[in-house]
Structures are given as C-alpha cells and as structure tokens.
N, C-alpha and C positions, 0 to 999 in steps of 0.2 A: 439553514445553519451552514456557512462555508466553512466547519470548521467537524461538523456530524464525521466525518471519514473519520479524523486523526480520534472523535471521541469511541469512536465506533471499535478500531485499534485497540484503544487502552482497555477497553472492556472485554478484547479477544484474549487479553493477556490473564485476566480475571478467570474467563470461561476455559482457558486451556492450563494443565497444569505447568509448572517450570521445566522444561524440557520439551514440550510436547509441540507439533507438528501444524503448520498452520498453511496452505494452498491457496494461493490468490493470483488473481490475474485484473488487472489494469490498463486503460490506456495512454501510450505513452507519448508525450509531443519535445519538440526540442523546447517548447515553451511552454509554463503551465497555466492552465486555463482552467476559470473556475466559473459555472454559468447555476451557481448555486444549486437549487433543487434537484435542475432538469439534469448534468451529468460535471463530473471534473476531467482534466484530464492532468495526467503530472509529467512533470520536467523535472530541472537541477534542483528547483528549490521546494516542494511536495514529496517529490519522490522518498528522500533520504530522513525526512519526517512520518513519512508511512509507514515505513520501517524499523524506526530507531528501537521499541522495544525488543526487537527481532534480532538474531542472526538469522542471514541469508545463506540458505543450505544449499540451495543451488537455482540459476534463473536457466530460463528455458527461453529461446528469442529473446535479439535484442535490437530488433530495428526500432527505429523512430520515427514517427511522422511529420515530415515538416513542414506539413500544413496546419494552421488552426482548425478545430472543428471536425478534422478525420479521428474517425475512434475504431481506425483497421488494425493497428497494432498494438499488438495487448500479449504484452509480457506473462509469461507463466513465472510467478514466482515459488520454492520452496523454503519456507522462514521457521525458526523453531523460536519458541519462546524463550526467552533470557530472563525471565524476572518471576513471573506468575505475583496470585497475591499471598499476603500475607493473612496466614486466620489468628485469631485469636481466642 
C-alpha cells in the first residue's frame, strides 16, 4: 500500500490524545521515493503530508541526502497532535 505511511498517521492522531506528543524519525531525500513495501523515503512533496495532522515541536537534523536509495539521514522529528478523535 504506498499510501500505509500517511494511513498509519491518521490513526497515530486516534491513538494519541489532542495535545499529546508524537517522536518519529524518517528518511530524508531531496527526492521522494516510494519502493512500496520494501522502504519510502520523503522529500517536498511526502514530507509536509506526513505531517499535516501535526504540529512540529521541534526537528533534530536536517541534512538531506542527495542520493536516491541512501536512507543515512533520518530526521528526528518532535510533532504534537492538533486534532485527536472525536468520541461520541
């Protein structure tokens, strides 16, 4: 599923309350690359979709790799959830 990440996300938003505190780390390319099952990595246009239900509290490293297929740089991010769900 090239699509499992962004689903994987919306369900962290579920599992975490509104406010609450979320640690990930990713590999970053100036391109993004998607080799489905086996790994992603993200660039301009993944990257700010991985995040969107998040605010970014703060990133830890920011180099890039400008290789295809290097998965040596890998962002620390700190994101807090913005939405959570709603119960009924």
């Amino acid at each position: 599923n090239p699509y499992g990440d962004f689903q994987t996300m919306v369900k962290k938003t579920c599992i975490l309350k509104s406010g609450g505190f979320l640690f990930l780390g990713v590999p970053l390319t100036v391109q993004d690359l998607i080799q489905f099952n086996l790994h992603r990595t993200y660039g301009p246009i993944r990257l700010p979709l991985l995040y969107r239900n998040f605010h970014i509290v703060e990133m830890l490293g920011t180099a890039m790799e400008t290789t295809r297929g290097s998965f040596a740089a890998q962002q620390f991010v700190v994101l807090q959830n913005k939405i959570g769900c709603k119960t009924s």
